[in-house]
C-alpha positions in Angstrom: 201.7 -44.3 -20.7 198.6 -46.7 -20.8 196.8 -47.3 -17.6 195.9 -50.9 -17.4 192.1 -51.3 -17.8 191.7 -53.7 -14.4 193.6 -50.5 -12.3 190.7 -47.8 -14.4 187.8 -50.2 -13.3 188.4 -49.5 -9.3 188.4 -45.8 -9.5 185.0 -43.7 -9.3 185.1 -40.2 -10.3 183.4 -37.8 -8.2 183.2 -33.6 -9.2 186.3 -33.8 -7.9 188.4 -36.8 -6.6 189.0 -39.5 -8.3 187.9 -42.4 -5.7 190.3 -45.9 -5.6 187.2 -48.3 -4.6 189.6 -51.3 -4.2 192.0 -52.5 -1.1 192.5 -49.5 1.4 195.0 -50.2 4.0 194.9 -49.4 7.5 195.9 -45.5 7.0 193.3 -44.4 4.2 195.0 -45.3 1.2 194.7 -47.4 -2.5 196.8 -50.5 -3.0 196.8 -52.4 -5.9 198.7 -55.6 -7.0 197.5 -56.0 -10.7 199.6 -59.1 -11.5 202.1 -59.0 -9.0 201.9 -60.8 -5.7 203.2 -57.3 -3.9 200.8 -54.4 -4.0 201.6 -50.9 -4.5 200.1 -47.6 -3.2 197.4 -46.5 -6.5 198.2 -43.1 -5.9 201.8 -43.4 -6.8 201.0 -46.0 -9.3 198.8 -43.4 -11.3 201.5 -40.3 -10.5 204.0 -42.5 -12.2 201.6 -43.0 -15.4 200.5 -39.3 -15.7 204.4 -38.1 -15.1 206.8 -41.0 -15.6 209.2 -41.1 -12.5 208.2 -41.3 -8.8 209.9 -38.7 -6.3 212.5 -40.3 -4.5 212.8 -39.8 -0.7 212.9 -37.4 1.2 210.3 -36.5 -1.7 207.1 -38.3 -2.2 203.7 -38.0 -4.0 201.4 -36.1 -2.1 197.3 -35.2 -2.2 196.4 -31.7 -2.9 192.9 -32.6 -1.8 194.0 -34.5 1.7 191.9 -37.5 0.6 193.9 -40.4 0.6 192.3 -42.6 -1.5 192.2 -40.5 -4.1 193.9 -41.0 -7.3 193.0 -37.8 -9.8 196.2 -37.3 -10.9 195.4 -33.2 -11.0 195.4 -34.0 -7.1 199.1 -35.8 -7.0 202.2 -33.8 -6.6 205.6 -34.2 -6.2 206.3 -32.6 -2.6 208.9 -33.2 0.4 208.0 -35.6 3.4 208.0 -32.7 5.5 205.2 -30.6 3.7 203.0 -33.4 3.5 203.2 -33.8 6.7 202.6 -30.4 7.2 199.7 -30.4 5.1 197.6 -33.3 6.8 198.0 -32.6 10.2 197.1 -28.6 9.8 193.8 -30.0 9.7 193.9 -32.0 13.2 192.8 -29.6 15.9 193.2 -32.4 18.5 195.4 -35.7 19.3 193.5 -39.2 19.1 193.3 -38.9 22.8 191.4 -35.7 22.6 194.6 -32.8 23.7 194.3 -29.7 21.9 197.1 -29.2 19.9 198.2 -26.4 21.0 201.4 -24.2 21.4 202.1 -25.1 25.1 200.7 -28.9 24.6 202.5 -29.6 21.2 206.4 -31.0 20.0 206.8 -30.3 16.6 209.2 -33.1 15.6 212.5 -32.2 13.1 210.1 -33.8 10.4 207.5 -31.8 10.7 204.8 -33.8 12.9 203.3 -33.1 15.8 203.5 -34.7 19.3 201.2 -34.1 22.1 203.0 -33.1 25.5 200.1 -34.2 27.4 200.3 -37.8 26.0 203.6 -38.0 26.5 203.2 -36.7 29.7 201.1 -39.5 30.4 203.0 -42.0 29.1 206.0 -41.4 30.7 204.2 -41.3 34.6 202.8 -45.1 34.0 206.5 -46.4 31.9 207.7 -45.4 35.4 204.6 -46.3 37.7 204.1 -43.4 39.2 
């Protein structure tokens, strides 16, 4: 399939990752809107024009290298929500409120993510103002 010049110009290449240099959302990751007024994730955009489908839920294109904005299509796979999960928050040693995750301090939700106890902990003294 032919990658549209304008998506090839926002992409550096590194030894290793291919870099999206255009509109990164809040979470880490490449959207693009070409000529379309919605935008779409670049990573799944360049998946679809090295492989020609896009997983469908519970699947979904995942980063082999855990850097979002990366676009090398080498790096892209077809994996479930659950590993990719999986595979991103092994990584995290600590919630954003500085817990350990560890066995006694962490849920591991049905889906694979984490939840600190501690936080929740937390959370549920001042929802009932104690």
């Amino acid at each position: 399939m032919n990658i549209p010049q304008k998506f090839l110009n926002k992409i550096i290449k590194t030894s290793t990752c291919w870099l999206w240099t255009g509109h990164i959302n809040n979470c880490g990751y490449g959207r693009y809107s070409g000529d379309s007024l919605h935008s779409k994730y670049a990573h799944r955009i360049m998946f679809y024009m090295h492989n020609g489908y896009l997983p469908k839920y519970p699947r979904v294109v995942g980063h082999t290298c855990n850097v979002r904005n990366c676009v090398n299509p080498e790096h892209l796979i077809d994996q479930s929500q659950s590993d990719n999960v999986k595979q991103y928050t092994k990584e995290i040693t600590h919630c954003p409120k500085g817990h350990p995750y560890s066995p006694e301090n962490t849920y591991i939700r049905p889906s694979g993510a984490r939840k600190c106890r501690e936080c929740h902990r937390i959370n549920e003294t001042k929802r009932r103002g104690k």
